[in-house]
PDB file as gemmi writes it, atoms N, CA and C in Angstrom:
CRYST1    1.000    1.000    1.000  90.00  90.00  90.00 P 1                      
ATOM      1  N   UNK A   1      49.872-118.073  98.346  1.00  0.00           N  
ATOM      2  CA  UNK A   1      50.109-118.802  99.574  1.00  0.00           C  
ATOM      3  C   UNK A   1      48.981-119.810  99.756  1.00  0.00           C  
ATOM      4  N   UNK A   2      48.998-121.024 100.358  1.00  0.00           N  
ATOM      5  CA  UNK A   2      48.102-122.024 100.268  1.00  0.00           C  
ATOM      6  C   UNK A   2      47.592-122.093 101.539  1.00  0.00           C  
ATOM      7  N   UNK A   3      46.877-122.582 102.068  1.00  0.00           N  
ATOM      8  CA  UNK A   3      45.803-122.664 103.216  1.00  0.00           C  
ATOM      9  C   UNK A   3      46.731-123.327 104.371  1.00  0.00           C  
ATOM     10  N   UNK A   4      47.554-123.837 104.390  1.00  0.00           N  
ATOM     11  CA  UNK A   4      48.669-123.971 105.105  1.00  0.00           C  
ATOM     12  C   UNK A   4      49.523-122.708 105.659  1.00  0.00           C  
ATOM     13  N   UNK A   5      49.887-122.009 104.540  1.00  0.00           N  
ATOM     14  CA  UNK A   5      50.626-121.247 104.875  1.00  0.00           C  
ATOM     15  C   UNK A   5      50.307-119.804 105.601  1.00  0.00           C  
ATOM     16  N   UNK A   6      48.825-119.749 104.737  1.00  0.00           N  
ATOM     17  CA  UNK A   6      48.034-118.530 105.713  1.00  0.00           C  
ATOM     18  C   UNK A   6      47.826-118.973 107.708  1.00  0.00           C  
ATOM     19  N   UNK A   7      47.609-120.142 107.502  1.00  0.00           N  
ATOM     20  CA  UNK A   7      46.899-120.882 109.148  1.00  0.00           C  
ATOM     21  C   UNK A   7      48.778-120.474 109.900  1.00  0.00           C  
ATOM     22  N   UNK A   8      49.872-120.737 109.186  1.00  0.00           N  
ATOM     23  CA  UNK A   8      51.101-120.235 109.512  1.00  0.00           C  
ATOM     24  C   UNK A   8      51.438-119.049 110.260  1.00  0.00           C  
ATOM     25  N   UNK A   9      51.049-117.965 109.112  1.00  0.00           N  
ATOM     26  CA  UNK A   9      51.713-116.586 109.340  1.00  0.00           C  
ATOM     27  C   UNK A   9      50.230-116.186 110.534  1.00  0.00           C  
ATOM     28  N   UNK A  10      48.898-116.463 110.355  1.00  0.00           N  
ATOM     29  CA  UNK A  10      47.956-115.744 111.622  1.00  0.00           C  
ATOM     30  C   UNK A  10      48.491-116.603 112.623  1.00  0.00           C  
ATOM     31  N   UNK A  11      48.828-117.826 112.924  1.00  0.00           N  
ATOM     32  CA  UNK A  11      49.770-118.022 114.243  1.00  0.00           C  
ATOM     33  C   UNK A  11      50.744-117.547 114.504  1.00  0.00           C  
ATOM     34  N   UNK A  12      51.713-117.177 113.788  1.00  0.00           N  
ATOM     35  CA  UNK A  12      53.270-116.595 113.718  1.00  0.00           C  
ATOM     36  C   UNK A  12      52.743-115.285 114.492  1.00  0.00           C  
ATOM     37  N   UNK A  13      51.816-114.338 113.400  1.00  0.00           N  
ATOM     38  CA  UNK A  13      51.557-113.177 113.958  1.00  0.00           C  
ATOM     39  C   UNK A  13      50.730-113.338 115.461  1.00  0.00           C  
ATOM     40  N   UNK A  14      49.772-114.168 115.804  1.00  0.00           N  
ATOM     41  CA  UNK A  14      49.291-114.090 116.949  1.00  0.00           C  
ATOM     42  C   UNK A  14      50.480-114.289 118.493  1.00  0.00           C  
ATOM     43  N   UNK A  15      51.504-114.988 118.074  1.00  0.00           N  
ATOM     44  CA  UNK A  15      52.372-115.103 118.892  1.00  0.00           C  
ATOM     45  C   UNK A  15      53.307-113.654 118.945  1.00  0.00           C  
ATOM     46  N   UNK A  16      53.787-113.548 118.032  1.00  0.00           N  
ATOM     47  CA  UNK A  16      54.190-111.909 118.202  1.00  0.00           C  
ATOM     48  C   UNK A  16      53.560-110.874 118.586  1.00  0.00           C  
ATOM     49  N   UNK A  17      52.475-110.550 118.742  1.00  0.00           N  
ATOM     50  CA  UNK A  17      51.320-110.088 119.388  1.00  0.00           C  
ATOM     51  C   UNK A  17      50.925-109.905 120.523  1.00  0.00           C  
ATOM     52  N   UNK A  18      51.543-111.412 121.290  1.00  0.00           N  
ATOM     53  CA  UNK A  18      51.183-112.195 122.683  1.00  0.00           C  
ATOM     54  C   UNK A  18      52.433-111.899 123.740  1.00  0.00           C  
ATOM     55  N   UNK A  19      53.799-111.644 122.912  1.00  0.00           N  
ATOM     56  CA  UNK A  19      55.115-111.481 123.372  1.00  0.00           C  
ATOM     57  C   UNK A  19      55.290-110.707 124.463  1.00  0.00           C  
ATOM     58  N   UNK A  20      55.935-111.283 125.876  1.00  0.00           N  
ATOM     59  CA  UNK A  20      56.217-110.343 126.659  1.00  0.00           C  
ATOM     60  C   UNK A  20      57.284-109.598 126.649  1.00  0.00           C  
ATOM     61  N   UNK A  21      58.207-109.514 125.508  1.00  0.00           N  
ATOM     62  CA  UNK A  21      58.650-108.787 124.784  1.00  0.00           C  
ATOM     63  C   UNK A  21      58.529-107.721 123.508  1.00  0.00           C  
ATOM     64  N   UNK A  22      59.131-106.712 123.448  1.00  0.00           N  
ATOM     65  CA  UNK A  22      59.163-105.800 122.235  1.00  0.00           C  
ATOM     66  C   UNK A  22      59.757-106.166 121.109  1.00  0.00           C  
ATOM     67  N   UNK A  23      59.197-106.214 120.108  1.00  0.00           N  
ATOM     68  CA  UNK A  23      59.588-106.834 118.787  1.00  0.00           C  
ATOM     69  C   UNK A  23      59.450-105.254 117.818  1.00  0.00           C  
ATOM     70  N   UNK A  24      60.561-104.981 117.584  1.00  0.00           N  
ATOM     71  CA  UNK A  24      60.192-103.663 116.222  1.00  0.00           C  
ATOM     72  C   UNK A  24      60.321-103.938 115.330  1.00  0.00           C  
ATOM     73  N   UNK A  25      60.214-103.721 113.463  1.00  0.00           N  
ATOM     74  CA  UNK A  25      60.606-103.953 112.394  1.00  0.00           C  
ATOM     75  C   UNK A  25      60.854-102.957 111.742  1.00  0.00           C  
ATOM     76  N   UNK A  26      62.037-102.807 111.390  1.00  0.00           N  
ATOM     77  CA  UNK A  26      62.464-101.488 110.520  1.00  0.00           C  
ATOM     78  C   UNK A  26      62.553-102.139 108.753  1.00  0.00           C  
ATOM     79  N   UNK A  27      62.202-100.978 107.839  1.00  0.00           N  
ATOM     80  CA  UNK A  27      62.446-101.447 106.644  1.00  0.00           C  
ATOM     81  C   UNK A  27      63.859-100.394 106.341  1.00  0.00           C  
ATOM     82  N   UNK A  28      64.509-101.073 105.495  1.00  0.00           N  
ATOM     83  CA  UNK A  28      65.945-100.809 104.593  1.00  0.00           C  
ATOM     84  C   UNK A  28      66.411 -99.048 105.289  1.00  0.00           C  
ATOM     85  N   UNK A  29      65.423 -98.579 104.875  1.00  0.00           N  
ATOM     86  CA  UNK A  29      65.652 -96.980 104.660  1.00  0.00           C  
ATOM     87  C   UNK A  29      65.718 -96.504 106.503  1.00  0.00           C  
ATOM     88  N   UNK A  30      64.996 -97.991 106.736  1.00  0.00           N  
ATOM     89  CA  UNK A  30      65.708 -97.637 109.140  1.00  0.00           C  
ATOM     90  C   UNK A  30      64.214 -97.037 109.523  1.00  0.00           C  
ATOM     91  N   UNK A  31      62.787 -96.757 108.494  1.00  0.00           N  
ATOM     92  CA  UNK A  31      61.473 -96.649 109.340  1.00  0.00           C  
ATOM     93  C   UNK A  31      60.789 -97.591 109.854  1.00  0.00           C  
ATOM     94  N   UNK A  32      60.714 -97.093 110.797  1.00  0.00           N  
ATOM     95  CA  UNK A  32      59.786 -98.633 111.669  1.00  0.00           C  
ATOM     96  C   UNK A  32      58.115 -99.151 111.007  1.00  0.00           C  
ATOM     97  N   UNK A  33      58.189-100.273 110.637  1.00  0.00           N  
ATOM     98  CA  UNK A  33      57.439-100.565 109.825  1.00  0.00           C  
ATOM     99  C   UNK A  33      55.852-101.151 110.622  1.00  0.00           C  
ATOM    100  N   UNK A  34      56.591-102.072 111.892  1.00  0.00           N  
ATOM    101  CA  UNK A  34      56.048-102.929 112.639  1.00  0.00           C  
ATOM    102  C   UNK A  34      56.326-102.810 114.328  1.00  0.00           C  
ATOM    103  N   UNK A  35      55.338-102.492 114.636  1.00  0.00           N  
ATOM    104  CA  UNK A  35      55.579-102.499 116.614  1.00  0.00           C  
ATOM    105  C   UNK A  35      54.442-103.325 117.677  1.00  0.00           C  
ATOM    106  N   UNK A  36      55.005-104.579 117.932  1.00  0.00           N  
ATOM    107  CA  UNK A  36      54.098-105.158 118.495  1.00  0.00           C  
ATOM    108  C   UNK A  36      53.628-104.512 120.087  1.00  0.00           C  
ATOM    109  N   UNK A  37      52.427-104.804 120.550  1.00  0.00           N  
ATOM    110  CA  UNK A  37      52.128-104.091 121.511  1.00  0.00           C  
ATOM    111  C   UNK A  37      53.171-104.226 122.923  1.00  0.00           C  
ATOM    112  N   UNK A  38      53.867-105.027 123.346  1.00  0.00           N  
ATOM    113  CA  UNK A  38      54.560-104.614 124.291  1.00  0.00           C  
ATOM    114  C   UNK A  38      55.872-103.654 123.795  1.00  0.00           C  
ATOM    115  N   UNK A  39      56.224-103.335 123.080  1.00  0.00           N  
ATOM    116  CA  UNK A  39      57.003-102.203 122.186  1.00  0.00           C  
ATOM    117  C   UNK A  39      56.323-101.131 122.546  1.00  0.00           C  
ATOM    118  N   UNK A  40      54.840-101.223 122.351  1.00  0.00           N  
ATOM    119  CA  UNK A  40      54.510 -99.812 122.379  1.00  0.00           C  
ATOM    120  C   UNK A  40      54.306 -99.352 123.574  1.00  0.00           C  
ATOM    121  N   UNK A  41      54.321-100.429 124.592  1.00  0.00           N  
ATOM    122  CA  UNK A  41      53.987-100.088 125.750  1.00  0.00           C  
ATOM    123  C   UNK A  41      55.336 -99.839 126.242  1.00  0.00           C  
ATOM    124  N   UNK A  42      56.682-101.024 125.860  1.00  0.00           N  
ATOM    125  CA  UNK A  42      57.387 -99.942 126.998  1.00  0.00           C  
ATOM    126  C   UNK A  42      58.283 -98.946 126.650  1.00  0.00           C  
ATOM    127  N   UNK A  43      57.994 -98.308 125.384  1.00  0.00           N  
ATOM    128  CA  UNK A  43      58.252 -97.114 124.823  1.00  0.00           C  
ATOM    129  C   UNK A  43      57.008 -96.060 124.955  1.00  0.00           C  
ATOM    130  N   UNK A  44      55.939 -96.465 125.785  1.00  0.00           N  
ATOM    131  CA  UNK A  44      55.012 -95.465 126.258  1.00  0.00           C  
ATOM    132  C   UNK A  44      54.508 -94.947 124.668  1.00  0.00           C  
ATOM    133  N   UNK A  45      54.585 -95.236 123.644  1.00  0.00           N  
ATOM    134  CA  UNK A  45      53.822 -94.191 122.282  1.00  0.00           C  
ATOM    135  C   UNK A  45      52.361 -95.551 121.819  1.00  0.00           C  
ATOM    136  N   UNK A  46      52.000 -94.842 120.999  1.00  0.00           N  
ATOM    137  CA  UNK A  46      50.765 -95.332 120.420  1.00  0.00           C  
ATOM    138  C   UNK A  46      51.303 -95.913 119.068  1.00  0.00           C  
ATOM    139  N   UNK A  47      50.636 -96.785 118.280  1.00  0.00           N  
ATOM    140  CA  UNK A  47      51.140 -97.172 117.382  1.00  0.00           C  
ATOM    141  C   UNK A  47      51.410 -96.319 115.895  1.00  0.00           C  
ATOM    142  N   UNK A  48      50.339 -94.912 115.936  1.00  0.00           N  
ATOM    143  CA  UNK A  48      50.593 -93.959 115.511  1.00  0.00           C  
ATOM    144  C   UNK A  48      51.649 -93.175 115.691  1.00  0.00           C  
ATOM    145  N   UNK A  49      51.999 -92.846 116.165  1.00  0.00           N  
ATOM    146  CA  UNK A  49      53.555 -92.080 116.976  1.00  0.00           C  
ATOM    147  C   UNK A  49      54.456 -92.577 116.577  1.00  0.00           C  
ATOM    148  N   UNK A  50      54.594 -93.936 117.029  1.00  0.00           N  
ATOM    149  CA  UNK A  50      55.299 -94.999 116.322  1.00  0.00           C  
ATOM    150  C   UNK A  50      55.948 -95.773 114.783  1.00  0.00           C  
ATOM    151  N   UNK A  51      55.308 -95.764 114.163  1.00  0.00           N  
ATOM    152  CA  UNK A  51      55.138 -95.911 112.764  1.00  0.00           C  
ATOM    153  C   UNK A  51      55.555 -94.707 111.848  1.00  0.00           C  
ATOM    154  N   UNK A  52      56.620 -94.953 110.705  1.00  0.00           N  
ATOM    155  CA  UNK A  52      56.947 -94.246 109.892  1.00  0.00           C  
ATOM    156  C   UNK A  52      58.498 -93.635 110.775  1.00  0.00           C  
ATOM    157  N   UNK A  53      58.494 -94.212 111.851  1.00  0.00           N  
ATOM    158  CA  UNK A  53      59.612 -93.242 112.857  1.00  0.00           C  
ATOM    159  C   UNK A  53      60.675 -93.627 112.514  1.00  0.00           C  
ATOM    160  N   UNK A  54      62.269 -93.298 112.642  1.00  0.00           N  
ATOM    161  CA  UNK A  54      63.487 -93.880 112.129  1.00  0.00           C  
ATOM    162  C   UNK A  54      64.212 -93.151 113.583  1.00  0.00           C  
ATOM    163  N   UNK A  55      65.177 -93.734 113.638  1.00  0.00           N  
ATOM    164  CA  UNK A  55      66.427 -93.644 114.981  1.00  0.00           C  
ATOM    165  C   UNK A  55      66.735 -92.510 114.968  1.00  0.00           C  
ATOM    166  N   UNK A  56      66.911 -91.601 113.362  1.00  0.00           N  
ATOM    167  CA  UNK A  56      67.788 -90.161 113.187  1.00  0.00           C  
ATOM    168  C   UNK A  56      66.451 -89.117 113.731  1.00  0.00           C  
ATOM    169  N   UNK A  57      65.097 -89.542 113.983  1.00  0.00           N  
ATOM    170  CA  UNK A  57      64.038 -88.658 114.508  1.00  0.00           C  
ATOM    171  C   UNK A  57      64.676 -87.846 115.173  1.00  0.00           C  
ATOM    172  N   UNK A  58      64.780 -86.307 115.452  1.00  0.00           N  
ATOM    173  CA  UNK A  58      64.829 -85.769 116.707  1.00  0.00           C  
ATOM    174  C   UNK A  58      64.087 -86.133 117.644  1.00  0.00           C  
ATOM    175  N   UNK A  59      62.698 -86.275 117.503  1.00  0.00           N  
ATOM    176  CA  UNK A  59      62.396 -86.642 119.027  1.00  0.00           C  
ATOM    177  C   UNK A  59      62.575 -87.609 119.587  1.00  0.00           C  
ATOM    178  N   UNK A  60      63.346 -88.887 118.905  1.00  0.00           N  
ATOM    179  CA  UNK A  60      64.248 -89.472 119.865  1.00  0.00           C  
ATOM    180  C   UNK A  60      64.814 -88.802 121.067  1.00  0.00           C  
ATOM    181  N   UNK A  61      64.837 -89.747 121.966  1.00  0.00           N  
ATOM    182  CA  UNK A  61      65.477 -89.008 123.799  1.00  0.00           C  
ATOM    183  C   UNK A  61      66.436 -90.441 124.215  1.00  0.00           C  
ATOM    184  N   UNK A  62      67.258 -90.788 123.354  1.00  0.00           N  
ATOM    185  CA  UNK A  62      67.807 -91.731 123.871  1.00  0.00           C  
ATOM    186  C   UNK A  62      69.078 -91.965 124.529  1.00  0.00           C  
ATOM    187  N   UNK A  63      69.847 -92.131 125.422  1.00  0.00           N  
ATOM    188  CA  UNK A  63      71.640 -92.045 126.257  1.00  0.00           C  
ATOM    189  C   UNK A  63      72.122 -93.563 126.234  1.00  0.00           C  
ATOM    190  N   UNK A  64      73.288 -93.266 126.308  1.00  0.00           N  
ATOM    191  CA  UNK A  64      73.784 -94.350 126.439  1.00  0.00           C  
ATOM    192  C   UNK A  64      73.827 -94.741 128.187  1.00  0.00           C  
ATOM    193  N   UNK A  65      74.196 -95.869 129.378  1.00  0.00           N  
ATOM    194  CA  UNK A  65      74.241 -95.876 130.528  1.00  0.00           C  
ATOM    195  C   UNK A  65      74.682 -95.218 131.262  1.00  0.00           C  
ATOM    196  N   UNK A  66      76.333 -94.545 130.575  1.00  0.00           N  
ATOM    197  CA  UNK A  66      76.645 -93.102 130.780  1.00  0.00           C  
ATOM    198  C   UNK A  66      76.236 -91.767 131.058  1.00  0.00           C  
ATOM    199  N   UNK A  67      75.085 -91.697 130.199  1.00  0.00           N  
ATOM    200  CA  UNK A  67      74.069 -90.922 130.412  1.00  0.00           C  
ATOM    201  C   UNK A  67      74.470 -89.450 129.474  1.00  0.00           C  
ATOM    202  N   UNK A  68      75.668 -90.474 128.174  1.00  0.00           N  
ATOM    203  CA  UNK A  68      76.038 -89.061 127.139  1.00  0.00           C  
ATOM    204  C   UNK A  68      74.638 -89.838 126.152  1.00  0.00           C  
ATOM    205  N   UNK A  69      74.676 -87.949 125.503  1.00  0.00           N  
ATOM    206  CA  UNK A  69      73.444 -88.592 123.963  1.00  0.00           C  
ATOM    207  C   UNK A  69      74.115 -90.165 123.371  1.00  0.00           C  
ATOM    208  N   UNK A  70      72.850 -90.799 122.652  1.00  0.00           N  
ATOM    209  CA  UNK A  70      72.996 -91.827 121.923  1.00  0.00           C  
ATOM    210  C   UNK A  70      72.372 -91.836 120.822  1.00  0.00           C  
ATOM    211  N   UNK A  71      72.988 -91.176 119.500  1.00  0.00           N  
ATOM    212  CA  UNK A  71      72.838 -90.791 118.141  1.00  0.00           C  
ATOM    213  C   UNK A  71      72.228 -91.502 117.774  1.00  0.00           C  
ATOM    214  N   UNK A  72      71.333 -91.117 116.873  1.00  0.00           N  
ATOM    215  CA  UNK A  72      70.506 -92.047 115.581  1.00  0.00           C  
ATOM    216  C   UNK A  72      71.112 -93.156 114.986  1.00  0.00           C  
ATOM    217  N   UNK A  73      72.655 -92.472 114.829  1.00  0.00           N  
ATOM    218  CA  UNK A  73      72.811 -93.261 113.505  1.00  0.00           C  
ATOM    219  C   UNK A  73      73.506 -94.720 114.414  1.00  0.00           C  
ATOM    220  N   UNK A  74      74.088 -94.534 115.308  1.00  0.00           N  
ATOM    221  CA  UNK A  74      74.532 -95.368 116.247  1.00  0.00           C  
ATOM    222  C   UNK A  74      73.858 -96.578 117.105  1.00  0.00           C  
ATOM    223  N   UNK A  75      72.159 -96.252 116.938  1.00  0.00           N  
ATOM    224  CA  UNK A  75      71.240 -97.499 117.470  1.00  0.00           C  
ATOM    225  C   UNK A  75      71.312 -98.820 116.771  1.00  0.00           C  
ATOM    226  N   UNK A  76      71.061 -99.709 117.508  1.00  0.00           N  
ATOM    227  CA  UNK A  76      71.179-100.996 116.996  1.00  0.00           C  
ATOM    228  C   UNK A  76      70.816-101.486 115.674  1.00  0.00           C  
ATOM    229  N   UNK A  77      69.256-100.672 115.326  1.00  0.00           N  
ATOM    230  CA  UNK A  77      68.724-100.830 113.995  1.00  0.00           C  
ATOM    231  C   UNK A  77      69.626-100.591 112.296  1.00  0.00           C  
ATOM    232  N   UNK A  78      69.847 -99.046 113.015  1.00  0.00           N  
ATOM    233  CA  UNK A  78      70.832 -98.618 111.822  1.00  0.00           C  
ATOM    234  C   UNK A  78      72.185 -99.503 111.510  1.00  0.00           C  
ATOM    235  N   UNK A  79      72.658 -99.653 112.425  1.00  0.00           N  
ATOM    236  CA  UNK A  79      74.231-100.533 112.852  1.00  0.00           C  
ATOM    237  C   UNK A  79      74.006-101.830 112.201  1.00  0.00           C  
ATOM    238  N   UNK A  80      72.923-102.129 112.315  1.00  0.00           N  
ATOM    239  CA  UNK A  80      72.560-103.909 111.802  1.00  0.00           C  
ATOM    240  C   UNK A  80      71.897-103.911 110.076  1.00  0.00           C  
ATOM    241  N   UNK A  81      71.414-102.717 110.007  1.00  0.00           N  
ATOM    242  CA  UNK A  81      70.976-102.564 108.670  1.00  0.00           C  
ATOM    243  C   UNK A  81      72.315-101.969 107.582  1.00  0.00           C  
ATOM    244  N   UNK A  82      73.082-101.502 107.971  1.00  0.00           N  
ATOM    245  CA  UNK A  82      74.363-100.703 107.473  1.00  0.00           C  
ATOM    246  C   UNK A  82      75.428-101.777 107.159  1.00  0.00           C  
ATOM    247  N   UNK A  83      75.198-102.944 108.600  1.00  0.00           N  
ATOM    248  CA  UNK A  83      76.205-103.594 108.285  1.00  0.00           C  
ATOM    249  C   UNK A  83      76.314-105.103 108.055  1.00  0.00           C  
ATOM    250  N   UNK A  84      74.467-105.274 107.896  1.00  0.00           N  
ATOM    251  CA  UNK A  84      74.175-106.635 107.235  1.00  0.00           C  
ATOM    252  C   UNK A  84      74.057-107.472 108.545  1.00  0.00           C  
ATOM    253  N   UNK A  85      74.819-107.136 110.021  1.00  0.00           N  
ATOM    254  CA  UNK A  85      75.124-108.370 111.005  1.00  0.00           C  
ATOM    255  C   UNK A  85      74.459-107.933 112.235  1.00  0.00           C  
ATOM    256  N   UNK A  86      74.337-109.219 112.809  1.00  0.00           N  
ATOM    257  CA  UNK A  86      73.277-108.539 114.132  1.00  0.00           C  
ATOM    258  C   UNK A  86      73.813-108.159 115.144  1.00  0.00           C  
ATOM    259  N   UNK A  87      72.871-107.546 115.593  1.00  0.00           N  
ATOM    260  CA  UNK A  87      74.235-106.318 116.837  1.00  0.00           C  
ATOM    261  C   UNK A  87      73.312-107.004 118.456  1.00  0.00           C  
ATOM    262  N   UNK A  88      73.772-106.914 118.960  1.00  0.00           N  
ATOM    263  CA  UNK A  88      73.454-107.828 120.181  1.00  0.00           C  
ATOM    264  C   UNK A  88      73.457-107.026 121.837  1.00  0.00           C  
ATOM    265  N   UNK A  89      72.832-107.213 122.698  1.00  0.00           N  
ATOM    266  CA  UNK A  89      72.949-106.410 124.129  1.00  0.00           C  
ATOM    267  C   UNK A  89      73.545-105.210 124.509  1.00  0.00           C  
ATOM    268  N   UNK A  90      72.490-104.580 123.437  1.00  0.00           N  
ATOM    269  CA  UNK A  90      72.971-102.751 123.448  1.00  0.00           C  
ATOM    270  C   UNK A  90      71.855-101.868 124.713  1.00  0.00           C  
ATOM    271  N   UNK A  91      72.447-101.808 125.706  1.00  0.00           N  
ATOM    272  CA  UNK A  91      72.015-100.716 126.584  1.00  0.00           C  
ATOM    273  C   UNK A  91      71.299 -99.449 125.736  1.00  0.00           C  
ATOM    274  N   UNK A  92      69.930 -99.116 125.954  1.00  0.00           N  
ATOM    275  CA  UNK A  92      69.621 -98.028 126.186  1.00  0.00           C  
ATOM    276  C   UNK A  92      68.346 -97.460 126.447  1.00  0.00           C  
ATOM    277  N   UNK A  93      68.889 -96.178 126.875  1.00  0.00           N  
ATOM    278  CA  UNK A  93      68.185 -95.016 127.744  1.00  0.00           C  
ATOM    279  C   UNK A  93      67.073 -94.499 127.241  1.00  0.00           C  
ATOM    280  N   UNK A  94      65.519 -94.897 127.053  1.00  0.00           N  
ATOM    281  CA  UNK A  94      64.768 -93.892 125.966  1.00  0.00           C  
ATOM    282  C   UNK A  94      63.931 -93.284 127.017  1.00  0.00           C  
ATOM    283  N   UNK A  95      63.935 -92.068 126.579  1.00  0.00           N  
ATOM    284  CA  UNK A  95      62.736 -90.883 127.476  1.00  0.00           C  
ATOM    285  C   UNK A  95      61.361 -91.470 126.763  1.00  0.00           C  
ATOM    286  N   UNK A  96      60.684 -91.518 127.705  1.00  0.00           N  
ATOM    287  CA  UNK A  96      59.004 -92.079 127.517  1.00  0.00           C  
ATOM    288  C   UNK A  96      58.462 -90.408 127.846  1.00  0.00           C  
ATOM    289  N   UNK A  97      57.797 -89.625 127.254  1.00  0.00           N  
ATOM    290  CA  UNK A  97      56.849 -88.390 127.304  1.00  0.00           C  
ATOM    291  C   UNK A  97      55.935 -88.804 127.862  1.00  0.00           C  
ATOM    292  N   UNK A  98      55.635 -89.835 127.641  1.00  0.00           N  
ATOM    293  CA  UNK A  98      54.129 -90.429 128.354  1.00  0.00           C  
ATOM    294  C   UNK A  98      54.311 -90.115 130.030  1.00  0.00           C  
ATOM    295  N   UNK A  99      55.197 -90.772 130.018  1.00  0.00           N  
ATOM    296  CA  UNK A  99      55.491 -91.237 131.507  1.00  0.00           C  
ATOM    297  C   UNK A  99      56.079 -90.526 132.128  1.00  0.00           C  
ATOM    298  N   UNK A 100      57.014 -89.553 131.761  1.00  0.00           N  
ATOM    299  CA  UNK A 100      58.053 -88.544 131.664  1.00  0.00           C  
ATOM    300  C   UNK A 100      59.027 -89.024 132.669  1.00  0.00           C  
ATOM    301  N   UNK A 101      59.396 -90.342 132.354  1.00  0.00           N  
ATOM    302  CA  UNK A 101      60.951 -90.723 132.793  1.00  0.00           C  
ATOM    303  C   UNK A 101      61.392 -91.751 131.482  1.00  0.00           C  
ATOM    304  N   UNK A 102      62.471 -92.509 132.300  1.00  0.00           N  
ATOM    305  CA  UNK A 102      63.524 -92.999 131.177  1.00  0.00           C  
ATOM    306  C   UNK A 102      63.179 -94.483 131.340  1.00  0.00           C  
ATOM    307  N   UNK A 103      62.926 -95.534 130.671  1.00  0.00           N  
ATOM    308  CA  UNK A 103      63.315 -96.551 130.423  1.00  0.00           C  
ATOM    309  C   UNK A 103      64.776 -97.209 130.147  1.00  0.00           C  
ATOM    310  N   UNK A 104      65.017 -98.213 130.714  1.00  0.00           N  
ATOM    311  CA  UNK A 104      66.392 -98.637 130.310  1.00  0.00           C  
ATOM    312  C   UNK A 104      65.916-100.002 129.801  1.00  0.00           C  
ATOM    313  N   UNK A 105      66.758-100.132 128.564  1.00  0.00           N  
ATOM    314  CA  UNK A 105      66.135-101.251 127.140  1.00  0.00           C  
ATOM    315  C   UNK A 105      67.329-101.850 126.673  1.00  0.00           C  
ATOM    316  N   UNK A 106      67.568-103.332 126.752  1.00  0.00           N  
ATOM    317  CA  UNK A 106      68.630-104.226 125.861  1.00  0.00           C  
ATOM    318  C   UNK A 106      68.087-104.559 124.840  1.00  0.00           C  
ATOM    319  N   UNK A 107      68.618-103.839 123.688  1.00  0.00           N  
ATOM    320  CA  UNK A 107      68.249-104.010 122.774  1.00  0.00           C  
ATOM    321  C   UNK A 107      69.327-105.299 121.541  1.00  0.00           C  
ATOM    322  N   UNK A 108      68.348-105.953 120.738  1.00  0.00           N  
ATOM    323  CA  UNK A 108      68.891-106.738 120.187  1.00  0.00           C  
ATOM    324  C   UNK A 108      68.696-106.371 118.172  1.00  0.00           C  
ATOM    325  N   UNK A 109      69.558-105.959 117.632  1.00  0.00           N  
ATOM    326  CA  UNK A 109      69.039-105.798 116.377  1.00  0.00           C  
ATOM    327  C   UNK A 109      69.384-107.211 115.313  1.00  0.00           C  
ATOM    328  N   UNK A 110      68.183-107.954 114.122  1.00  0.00           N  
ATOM    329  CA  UNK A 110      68.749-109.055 113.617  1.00  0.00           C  
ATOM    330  C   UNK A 110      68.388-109.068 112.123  1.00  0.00           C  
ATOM    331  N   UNK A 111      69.554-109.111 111.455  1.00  0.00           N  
ATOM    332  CA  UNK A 111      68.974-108.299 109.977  1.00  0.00           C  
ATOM    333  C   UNK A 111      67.569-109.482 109.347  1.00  0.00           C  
ATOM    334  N   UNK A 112      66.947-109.383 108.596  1.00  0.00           N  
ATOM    335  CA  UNK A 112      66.389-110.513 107.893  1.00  0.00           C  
ATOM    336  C   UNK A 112      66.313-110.148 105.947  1.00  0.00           C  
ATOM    337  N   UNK A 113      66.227-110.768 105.349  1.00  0.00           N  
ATOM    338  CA  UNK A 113      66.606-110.607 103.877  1.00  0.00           C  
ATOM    339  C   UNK A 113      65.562-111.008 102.598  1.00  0.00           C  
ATOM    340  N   UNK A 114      64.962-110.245 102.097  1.00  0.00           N  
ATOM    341  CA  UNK A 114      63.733-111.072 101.477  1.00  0.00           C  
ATOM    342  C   UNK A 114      64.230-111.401 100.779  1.00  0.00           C  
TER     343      UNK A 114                                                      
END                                                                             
């Protein structure tokens, strides 16, 4: 990468960083690879907790608005990685332990392809 392209990606990353949004990154296999800090905040975990985690976790605590369970395999991540296309304004329910209530999260999943 050339001196251009590094001055690139530490801005790219400093802006993702800065986001008043949650940005996650899952790799192929659906573990979360990448969690920028408002992610971690409004999922209440540490970036340890966080990392290595996949949707099928049990300690997932997640419902749909309904307020029936909302399966692993059924979150936006998996759905968008399974099926190549991006899945768009998915309601949901995640239990924060931290906090010990529920967050409600629109989630957006968007595949990317190296």
């Amino acid at each position: 990468m050339n001196e251009k392209g590094k001055f690139s990606e530490i801005n790219y990353q400093s802006v993702i960083e800065k986001l008043s949004v949650g940005i996650i990154k899952h790799n192929k296999q659906g573990e979360i690879i990448y969690a920028n800090p408002m992610a971690l905040e409004l999922l209440g975990l540490s970036k340890e907790q966080l990392l290595g985690k996949s949707p099928y976790d049990p300690d997932w605590n997640v419902i749909h608005p309904n307020g029936q369970p909302f399966p692993g395999f059924s979150h936006p991540a998996p759905q968008c990685i399974f099926t190549k296309k991006p899945v768009r304004d998915v309601i949901m329910g995640v239990y924060r332990p931290k906090f010990k209530n529920i967050v409600w999260l629109m989630v957006d999943a968007e595949p990317f392809f190296d």
